[in-house]
C-alpha positions in Angstrom: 62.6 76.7 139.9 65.6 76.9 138.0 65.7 80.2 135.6 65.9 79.2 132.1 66.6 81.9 128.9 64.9 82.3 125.9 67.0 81.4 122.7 66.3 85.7 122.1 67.9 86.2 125.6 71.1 84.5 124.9 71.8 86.3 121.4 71.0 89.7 123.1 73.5 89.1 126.1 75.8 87.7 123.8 75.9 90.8 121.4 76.1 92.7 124.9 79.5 91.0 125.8 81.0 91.0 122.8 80.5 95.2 122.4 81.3 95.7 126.1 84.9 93.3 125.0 84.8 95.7 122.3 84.4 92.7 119.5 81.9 93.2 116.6 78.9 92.3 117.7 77.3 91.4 114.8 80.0 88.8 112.1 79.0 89.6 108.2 79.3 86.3 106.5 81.3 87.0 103.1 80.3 86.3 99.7 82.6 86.1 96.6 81.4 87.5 93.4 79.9 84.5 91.0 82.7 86.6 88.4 85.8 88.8 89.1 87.1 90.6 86.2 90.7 91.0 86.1 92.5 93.5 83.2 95.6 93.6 81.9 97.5 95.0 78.5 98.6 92.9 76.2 98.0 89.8 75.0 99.5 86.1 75.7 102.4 85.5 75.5 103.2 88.7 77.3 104.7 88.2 80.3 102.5 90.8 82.2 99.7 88.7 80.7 100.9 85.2 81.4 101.2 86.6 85.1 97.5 87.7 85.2 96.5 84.4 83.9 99.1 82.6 87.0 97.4 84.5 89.0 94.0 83.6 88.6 94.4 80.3 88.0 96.8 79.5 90.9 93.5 81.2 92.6 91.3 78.6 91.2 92.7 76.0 92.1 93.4 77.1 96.0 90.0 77.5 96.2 88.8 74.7 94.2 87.3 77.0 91.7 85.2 78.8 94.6 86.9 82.6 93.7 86.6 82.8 89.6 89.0 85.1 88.4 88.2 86.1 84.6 91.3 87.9 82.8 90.3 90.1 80.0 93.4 90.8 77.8 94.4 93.9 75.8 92.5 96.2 77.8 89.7 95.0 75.9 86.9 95.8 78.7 88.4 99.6 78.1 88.7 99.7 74.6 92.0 98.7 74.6 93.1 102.4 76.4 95.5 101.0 79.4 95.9 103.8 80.8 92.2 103.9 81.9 92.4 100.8 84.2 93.2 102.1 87.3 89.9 104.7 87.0 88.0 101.7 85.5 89.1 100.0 89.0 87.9 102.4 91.1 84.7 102.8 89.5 84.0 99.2 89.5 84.0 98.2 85.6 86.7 95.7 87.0 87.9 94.2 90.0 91.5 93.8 89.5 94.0 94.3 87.4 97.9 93.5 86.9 99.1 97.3 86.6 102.1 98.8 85.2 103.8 101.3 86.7 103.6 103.1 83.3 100.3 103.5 83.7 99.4 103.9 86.7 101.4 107.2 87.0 98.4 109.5 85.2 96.4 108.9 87.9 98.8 108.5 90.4 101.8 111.1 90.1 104.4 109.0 92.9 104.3 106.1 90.2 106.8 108.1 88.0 109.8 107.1 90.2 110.1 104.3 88.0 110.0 106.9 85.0 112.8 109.0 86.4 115.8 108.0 83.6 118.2 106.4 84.7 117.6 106.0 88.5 117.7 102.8 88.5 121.0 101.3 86.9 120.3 97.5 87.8 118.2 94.6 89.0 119.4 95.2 92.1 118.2 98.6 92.1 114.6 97.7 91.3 115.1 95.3 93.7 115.9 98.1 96.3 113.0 100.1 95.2 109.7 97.4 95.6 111.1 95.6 98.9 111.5 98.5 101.2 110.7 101.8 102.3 110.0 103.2 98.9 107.5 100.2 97.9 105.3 100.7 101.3 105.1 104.5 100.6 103.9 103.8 97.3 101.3 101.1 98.6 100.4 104.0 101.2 99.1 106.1 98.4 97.0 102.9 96.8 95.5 102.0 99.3 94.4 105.5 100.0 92.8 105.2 96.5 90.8 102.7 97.5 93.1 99.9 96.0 94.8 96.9 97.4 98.2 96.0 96.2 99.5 92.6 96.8 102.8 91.9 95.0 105.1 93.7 92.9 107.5 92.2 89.6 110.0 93.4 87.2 108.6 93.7 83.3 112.3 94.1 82.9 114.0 97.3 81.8 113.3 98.8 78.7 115.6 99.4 75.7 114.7 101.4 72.7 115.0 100.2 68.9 114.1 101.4 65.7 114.5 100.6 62.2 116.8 103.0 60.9 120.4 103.3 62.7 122.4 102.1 65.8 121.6 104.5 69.0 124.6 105.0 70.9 124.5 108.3 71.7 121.9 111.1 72.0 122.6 112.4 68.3 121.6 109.4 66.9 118.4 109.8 67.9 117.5 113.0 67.0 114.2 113.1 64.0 113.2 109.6 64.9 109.9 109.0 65.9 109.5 106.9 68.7 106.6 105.5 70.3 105.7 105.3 73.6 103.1 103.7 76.0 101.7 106.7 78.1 103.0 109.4 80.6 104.4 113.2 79.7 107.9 112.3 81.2 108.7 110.3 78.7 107.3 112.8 75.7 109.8 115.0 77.9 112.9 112.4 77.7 112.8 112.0 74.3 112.2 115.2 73.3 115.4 116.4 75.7 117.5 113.5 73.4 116.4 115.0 70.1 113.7 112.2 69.0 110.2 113.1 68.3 107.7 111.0 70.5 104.4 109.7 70.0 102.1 108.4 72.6 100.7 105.4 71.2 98.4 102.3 72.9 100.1 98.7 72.6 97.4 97.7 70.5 98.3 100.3 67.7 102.2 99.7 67.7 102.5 96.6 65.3 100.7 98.1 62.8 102.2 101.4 63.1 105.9 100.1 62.6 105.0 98.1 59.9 104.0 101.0 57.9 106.9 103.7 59.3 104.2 105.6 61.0 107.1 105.0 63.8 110.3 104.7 63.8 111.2 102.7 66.7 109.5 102.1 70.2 110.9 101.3 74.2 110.4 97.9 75.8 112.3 94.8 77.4 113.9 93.0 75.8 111.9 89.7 76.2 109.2 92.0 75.1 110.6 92.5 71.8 111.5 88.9 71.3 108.1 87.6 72.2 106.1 90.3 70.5 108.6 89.6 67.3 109.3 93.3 67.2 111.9 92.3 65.1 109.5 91.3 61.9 108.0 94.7 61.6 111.9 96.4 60.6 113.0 97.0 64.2 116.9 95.9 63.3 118.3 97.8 65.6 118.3 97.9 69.5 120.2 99.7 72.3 121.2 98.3 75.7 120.9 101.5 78.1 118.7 100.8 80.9 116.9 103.9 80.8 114.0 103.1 83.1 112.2 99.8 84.2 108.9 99.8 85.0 107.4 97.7 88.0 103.9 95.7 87.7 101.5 95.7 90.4 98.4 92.8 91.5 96.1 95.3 92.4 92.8 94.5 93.4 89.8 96.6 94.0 88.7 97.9 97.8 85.4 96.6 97.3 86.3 93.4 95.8 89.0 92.8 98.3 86.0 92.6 101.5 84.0 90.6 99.6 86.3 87.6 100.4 86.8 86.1 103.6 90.3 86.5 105.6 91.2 83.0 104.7 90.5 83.8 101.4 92.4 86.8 100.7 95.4 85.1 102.0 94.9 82.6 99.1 94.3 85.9 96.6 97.7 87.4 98.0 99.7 84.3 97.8 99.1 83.5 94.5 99.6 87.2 93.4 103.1 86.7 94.9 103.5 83.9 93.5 102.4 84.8 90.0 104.7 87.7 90.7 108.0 86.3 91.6 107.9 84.0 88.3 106.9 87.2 86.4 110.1 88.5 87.1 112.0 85.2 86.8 110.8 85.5 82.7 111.7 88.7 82.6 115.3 88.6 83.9 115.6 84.9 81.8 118.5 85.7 79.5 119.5 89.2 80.3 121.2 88.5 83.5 124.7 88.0 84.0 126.0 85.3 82.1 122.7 84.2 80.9 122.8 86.0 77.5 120.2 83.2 76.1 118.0 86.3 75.5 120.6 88.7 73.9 122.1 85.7 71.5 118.6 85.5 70.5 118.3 89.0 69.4 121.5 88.7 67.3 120.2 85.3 65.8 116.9 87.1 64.4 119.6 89.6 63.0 119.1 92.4 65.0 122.1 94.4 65.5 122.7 94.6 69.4 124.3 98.1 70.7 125.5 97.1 74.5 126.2 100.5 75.9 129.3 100.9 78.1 128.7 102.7 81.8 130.2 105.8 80.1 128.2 105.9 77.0 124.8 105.6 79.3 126.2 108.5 81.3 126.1 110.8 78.3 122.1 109.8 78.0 121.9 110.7 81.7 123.4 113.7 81.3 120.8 114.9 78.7 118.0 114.0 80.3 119.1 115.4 84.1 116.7 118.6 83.5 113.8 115.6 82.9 114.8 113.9 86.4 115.2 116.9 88.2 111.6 118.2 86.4 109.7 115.2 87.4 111.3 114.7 90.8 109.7 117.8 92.1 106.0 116.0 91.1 107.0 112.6 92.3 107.9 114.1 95.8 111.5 115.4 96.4 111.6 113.5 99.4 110.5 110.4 97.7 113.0 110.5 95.4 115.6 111.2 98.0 114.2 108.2 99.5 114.9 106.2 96.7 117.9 106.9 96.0 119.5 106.2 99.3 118.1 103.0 98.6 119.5 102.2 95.2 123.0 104.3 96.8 122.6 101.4 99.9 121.4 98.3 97.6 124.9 96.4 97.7 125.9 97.3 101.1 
């Protein structure tokens, strides 16, 4: 009589072969959330906020509207207090979130290297910095946070304006007040130059320079011109390329397994893709011989201060103590790291 098995038998020797292959033996079908919630600062048309938007509806429609990304704008899940994304992250108020370097550094120290004034002169050098050895070092330390980063852009480098007088050197600084977004090194850079800083939330800027509670503030340029910086007295802005600040498509550990592998190749591709037209809009018209961005500027009559090479060197100069402070708590080696990097970027 022939031997037959039991439909029992053949699931028990099958889960038998597959752990003595060393395969799983048991395969955890995947479920996406009815409702990811995605964060980000700012509001449309910010670039870092059109780029959370790409990204989930690039998403979408790869999936044909199986994953549902949500973006909540201006922080607004967290009270409008970006700095408290990353936590919010980790402790599951949100799934994702489209992360500035900025901050992300008061939770995670390494994230200062794009802080450090003046490391990076040029595109190029950002460029260096997020496509090497330096970027997976840095995605090293997320992911052992219990994050998963999958792309990195440019929110462009940021130039500092105010309302009261051209900045071309670090005595024209001195007395104003000067906002900025979040982080102690940059209380400590302006502070070294003789301004008097004030940490202040995105959210609370407009207002604040339309009544002189600041003086002036630090972003890209595209920032300026999109925000309209330039209708709440800021008349005059200096090109020094102090420090750029990288964003980050971050999503959640937990989030990340509840999709399927085919899946999160769709997530990551989109985030990349979303990314590399993020920094597309934020090098349009401050790039070479595109000036479309610049000429704009001088258009809404802002007075444009183009520093020379030797005119940022005397910034650099004042705020050396500041890198040299900060490098030892973004990791000396790090640092050294990236600066072989930007040293190697045209070679």
């Amino acid at each position: 009589m022939k031997a037959t098995l039991s439909r029992r038998s053949v699931l028990k020797l099958a889960g038998s072969s597959a752990g003595t292959l060393g395969l799983p033996t048991f395969v955890h079908a995947q479920s996406p959330k009815p409702e990811y919630k995605l964060s980000v600062v700012g509001n449309r048309p910010l670039g870092t906020t059109e780029a959370a938007f790409r990204w989930a509806d690039l998403v979408a429609e790869r999936t044909q509207g199986r994953i549902n990304i949500r973006v909540y704008p201006g922080s607004q899940l967290l009270g409008g207090d970006q700095t408290r994304e990353f936590v919010a992250m980790r402790q599951g108020v949100i799934d994702m979130n489209v992360a500035s370097t900025i901050n992300l550094a008061p939770q995670i120290r390494e994230m200062n290297l794009f802080s450090l004034p003046f490391i990076m002169p040029d595109h190029q050098a950002f460029d260096a910095l997020t496509s090497g050895a330096v970027r997976k070092d840095l995605e090293a330390v997320l992911t052992s946070r219990d994050a998963v980063p999958l792309a990195w852009s440019e929110n462009g480098f940021r130039q500092v304006s105010n309302s009261k007088r051209p900045v071309r050197k670090p005595d024209d600084l001195k007395g104003l007040k000067i906002r900025y977004a979040a982080g102690q090194i940059f209380a400590d850079i302006f502070n070294a130059l003789g301004a008097n800083p004030l940490q202040m939330s995105w959210a609370d800027l407009q207002p604040a320079l339309a009544t002189g509670a600041v003086d002036g503030q630090e972003t890209p340029v595209n920032v300026f011109l999109t925000s309209q910086l330039d209708r709440v007295a800021q008349k005059h802005l200096s090109i020094w390329n102090y420090v750029a600040d990288a964003n980050i498509c971050l999503v959640s550990k937990a989030a990340w397994e509840t999709f399927a592998p085919a899946d999160q190749e769709i997530v990551r591709a989109s985030a990349e893709q979303a990314a590399r037209e993020h920094t597309a809009s934020s090098r349009k018209g401050v790039v070479g011989s595109d000036r479309w961005s610049l000429d704009e500027l001088k258009r809404r009559n802002v007075e444009v201060a183009e520093l020379s090479d030797s005119e940022k060197a005397t910034f650099k100069t004042a705020t050396r103590s500041v890198f040299d402070k900060w490098a030892q708590t973004v990791g000396s080696e790090l640092v050294k790291k990236a600066e072989a990097a930007v040293a190697g970027r045209n070679t």
